[in-house]
C-alpha positions in Angstrom: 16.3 16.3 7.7 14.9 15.2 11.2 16.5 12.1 12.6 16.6 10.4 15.9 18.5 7.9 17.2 18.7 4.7 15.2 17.4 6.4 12.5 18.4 5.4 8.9 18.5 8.4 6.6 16.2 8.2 3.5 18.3 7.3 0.2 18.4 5.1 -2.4 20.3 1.3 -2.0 24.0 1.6 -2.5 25.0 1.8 -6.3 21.3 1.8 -7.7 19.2 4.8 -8.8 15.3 4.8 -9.4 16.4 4.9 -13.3 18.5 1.5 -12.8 16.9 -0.1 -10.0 15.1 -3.2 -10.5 13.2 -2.8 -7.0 9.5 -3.6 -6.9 9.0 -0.1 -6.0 11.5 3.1 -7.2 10.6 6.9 -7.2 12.6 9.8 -7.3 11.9 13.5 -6.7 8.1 12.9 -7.0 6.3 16.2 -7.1 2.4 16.2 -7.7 0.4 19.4 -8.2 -3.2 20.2 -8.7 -4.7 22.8 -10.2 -7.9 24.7 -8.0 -9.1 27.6 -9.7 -6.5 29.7 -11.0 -3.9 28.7 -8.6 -1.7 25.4 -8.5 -1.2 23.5 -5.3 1.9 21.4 -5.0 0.8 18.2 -2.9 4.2 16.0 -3.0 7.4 18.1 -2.8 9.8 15.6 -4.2 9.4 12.5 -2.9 12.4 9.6 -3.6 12.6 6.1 -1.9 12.7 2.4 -2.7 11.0 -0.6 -1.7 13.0 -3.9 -1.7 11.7 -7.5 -2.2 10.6 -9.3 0.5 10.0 -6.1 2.3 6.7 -4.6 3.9 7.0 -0.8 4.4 4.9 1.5 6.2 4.0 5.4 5.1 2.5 7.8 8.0 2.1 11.0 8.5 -0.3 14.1 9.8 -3.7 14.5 7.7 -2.8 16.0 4.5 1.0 15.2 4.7 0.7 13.9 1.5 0.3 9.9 2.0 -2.2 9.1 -0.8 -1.1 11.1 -3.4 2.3 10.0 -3.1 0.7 5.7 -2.8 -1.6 6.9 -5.9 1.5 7.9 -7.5 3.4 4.8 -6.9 0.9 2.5 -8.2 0.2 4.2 -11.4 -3.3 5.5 -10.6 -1.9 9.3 -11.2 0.7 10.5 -12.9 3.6 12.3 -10.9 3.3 16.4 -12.2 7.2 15.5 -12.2 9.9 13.0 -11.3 10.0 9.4 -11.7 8.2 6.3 -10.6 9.1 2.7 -11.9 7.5 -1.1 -10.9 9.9 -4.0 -11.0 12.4 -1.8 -13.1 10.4 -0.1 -15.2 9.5 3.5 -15.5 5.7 4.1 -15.5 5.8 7.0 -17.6 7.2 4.4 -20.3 3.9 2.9 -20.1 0.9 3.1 -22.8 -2.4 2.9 -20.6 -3.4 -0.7 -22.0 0.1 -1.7 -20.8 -0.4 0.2 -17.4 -3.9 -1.9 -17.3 -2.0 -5.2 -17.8 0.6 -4.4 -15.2 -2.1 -3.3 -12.8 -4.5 -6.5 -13.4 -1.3 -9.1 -13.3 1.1 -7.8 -11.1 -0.4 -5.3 -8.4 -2.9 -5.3 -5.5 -4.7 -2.5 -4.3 -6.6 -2.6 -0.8 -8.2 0.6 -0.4 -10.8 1.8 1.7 -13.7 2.0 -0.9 -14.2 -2.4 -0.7 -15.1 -2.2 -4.3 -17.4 -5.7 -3.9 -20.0 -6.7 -6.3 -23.1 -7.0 -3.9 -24.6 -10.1 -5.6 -22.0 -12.5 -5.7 -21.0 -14.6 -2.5 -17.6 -13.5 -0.7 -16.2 -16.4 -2.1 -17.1 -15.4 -6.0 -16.0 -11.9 -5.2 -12.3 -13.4 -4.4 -12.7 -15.3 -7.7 -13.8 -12.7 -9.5 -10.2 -11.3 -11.2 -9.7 -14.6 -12.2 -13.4 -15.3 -13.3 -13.2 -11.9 -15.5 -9.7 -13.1 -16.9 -10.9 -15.8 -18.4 -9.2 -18.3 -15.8 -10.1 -20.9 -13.9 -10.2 -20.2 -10.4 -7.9 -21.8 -7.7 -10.3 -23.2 -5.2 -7.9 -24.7 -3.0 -6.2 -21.2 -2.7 -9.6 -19.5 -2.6 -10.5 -21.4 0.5 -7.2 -21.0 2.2 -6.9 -17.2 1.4 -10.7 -17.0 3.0 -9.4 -19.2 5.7 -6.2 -17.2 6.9 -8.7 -13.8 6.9 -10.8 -15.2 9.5 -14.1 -16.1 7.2 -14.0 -19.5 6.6 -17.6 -18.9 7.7 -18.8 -16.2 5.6 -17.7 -17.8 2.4 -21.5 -17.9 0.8 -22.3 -14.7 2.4 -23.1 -11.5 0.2 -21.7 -7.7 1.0 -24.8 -6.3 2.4 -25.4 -8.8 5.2 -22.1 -8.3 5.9 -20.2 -5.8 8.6 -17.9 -3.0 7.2 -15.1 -5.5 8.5 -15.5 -8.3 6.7 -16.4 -6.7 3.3 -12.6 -5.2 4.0 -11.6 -8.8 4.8 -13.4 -10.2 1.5 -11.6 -6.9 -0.9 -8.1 -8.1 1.0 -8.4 -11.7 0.4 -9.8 -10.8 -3.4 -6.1 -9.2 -3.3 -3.9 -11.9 -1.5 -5.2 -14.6 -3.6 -4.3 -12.7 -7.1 -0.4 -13.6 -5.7 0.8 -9.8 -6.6 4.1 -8.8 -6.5 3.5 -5.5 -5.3 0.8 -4.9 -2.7 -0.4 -1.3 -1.7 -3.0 -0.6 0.9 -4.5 2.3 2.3 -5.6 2.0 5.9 -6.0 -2.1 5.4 -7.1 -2.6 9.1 -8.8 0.9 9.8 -12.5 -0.9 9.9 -11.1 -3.6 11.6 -11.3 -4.7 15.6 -8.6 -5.4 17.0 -8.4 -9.4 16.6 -9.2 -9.5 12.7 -7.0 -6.3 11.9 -3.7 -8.7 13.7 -5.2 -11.3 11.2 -5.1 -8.7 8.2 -1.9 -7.8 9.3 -0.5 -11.0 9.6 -1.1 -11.8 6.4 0.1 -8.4 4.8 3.3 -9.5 5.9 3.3 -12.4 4.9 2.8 -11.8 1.5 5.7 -9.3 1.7 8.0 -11.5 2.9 7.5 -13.6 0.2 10.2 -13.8 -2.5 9.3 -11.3 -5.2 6.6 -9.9 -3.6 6.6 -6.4 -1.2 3.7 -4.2 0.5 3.7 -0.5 1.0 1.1 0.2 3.5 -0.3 4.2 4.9 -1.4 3.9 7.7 -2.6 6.3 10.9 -1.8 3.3 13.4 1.0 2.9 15.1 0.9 -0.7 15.6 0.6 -1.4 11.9 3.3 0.5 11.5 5.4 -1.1 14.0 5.2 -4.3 12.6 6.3 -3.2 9.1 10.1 -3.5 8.3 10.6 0.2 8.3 8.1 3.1 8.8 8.7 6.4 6.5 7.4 9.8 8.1 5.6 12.5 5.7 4.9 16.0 6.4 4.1 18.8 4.2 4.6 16.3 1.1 8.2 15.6 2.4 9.3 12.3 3.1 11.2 13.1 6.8 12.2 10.6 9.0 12.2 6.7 8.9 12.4 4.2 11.6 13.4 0.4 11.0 12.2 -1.9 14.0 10.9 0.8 16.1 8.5 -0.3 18.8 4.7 1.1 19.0 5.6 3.5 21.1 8.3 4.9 19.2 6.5 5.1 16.3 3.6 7.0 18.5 5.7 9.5 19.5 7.6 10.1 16.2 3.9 10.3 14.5 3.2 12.9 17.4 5.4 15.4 16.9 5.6 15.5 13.0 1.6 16.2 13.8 1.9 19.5 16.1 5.2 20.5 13.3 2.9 20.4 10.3 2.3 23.6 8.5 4.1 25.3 11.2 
């Protein structure tokens, strides 16, 4: 394995495995394939890491390193083709779907790049709306304040389409910051984002992972979200390769760079 000066070495915490570990986040020797014709493709290699509480982590890594699959994996939207995932302790393959559904709707957030609003309701209902369709009563005190700290206090009664591709992602994070998760993944969470509101996203991403019992795993392409993550993990070839824990932007430029002109190589 590649490392670098102040480096930490991938491996699990000290005296826990994936099977025993009760992190928010466990996965060992991940492998995913696909099939494409008659051939099989092998996306993830074996992938194993850990996310602790209280921790926001960063994946990055060349186009088609791998970086999806392997978040797709972790949150239980795709099964691994081998290898082991578990959420809070417990293995996902354990799982019936209606109890993968329940973890998913009380215990994870997903920001992804598809907003996934509901074009007649307000940005305001749209934030309500898990809580609306779970038969709860929503928070409006939080609501507001969860609006509030992503910058559209403003647009509260606006709807999607008169909105900007930015603040729709601002409305699908706040739907996901007010839910409380435990577990947070988000891919690219401040790619249609300028600069001011994606330091607002960001702030807020971590945040909620340095709250206790809550963490965020976060892919990214930018360096300075990944920079301000706890610890950056490197993917190339759907191999996790390096990591870096409080690197600066530039640092984390550079080490991006040169996985990039290594890949398939």
């Amino acid at each position: 394995m590649h490392t670098t000066p102040g480096t930490t070495v991938l491996a699990p915490a000290a005296g826990a495995t994936p099977h025993t570990s009760t992190a928010p986040i466990a996965a060992q020797d991940v492998r995913k394939a696909y099939q494409a014709g008659k051939e099989t493709v092998e996306i993830l290699h074996g992938v194993s890491l850990q996310v602790q509480e209280q921790e926001i982590v960063a994946v990055m890594g060349p186009s088609g390193s791998g970086k999806s699959t392997l978040l797709y994996c972790l949150a239980g939207l795709e099964l691994p083709s081998d290898g082991f995932v578990a959420i809070g302790g417990r293995p996902l393959a354990s799982l019936s779907r209606a109890d993968l559904a329940r973890m998913r709707r009380a215990e994870l957030g997903f920001v992804f790049q598809s907003y996934n609003l509901i074009p007649t309701l307000t940005a305001t209902e749209n934030v309500e709306l898990p809580y609306t369709l779970g038969g709860k009563r929503p928070p409006a005190e939080l609501i507001r304040d969860t609006l509030a700290a992503v910058g559209l206090t403003d647009r509260a009664q606006a709807r999607p389409p008169s909105m900007s591709g930015g603040e729709q992602q601002r409305v699908a994070l706040a739907r996901v910051l007010a839910q409380q998760p435990r577990v947070i993944f988000a891919d690219e969470p401040t790619g249609a984002l300028d600069t001011r509101t994606g330091e607002l996203v960001l702030a807020e991403l971590v945040r909620s992972a340095h709250t206790p019992g809550r963490c965020v795993l976060v892919v990214t392409h930018d360096p300075k979200v990944a920079a301000a993550c706890d610890r950056v993990l490197f993917m190339r070839d759907g191999l996790l390769v390096d990591e870096l824990r409080g690197a600066s932007v530039g640092r984390v430029a550079a080490t991006l760079a040169g996985l990039s002109t290594q890949q398939g190589a």
